[in-house]
C-alpha positions in Angstrom: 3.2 4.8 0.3 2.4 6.9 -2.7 3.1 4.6 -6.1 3.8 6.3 -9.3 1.5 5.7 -12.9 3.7 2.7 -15.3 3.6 2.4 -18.5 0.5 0.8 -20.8 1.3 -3.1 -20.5 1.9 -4.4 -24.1 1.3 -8.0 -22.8 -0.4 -10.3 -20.3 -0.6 -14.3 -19.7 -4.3 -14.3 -21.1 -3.9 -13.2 -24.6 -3.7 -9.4 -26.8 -4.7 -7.0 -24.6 -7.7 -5.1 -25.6 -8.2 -2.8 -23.2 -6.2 -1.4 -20.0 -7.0 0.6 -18.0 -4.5 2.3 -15.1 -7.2 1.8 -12.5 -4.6 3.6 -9.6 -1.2 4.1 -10.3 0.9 1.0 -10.6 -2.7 -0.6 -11.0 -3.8 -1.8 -14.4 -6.9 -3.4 -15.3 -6.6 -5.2 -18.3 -8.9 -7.3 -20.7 -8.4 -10.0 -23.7 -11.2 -11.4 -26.0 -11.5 -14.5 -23.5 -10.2 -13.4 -19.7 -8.5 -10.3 -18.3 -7.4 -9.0 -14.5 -5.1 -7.1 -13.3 -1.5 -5.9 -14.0 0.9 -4.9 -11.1 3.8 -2.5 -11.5 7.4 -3.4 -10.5 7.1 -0.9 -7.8 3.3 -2.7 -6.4 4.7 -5.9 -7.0 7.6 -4.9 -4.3 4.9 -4.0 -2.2 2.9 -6.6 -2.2 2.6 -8.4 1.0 4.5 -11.7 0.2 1.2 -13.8 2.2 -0.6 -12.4 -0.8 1.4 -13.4 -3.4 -0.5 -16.6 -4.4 -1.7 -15.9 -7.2 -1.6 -18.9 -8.9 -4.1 -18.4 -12.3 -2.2 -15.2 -13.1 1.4 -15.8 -11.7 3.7 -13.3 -11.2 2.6 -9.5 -11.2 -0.6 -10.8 -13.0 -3.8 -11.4 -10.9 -6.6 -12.7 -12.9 -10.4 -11.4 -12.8 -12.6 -13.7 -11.3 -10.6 -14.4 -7.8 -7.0 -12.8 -7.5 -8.2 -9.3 -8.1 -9.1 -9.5 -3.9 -5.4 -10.4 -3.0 -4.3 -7.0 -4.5 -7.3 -5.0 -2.8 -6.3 -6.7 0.8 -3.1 -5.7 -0.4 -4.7 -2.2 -0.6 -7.5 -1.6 1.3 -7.4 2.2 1.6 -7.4 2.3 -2.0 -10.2 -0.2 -3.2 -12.7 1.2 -0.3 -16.1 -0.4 -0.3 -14.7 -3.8 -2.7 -12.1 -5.1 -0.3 -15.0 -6.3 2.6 -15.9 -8.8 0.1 -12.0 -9.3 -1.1 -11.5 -12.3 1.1 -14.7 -14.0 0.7 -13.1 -14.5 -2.9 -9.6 -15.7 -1.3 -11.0 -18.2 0.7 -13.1 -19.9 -2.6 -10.4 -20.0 -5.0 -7.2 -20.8 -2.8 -6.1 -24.1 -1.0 -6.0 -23.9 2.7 -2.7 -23.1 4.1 -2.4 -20.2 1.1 -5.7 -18.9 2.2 -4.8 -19.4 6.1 -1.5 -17.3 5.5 -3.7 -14.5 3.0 -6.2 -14.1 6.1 -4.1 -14.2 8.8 -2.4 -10.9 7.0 -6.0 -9.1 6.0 -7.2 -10.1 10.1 -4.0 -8.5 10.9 -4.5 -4.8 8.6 -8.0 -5.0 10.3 -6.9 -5.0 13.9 -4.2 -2.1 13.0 -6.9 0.0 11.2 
């Protein structure tokens, strides 16, 4: 599916936004004076595999920095190349079990189809 560029965020749950960034289109990375993450577009956030829509820290089309960046690159493994190995080593730290078991079950199954 080809996604189209948004328009700059003006606001996230972690504070003013001092930087973003459209990292791939429908894709921004965004940053405040204490936390940051990433920013999905309507159009991603329709694509987004509902097993990987646990992002509890960020909520909504928000995915925070530190863990939930790796459910958007399973989401998107083409596109994040070389990070998204490592995306669900993150997953599986920062989410209970039964999210987690539902988030790998759906990267196991991209995987097997690649």
């Amino acid at each position: 599916m080809n996604f189209q560029n948004s328009p700059k965020p003006k606001t996230c749950p972690w504070g003013q936004i001092q930087y973003a960034d459209e990292v791939m289109p429908g894709i921004w990375s965004v940053g405040t004076a204490s936390h940051g993450g990433l920013l999905l577009s309507p159009e991603r956030m329709a694509a987004m595999p509902e097993a990987l829509k646990c992002n509890v820290y960020g909520k909504g089309n928000a995915f925070e920095e530190d863990c939930e960046w790796a459910l958007v690159a399973a989401a998107w493994p083409q596109e994040f190349g070389a990070a998204q190995p490592n995306a669900m080593q993150y997953v599986g730290l920062t989410l209970n079990g039964e999210t987690y078991a539902k988030a790998f079950a759906f990267w196991q199954q991209q995987q097997v189809e690649a």
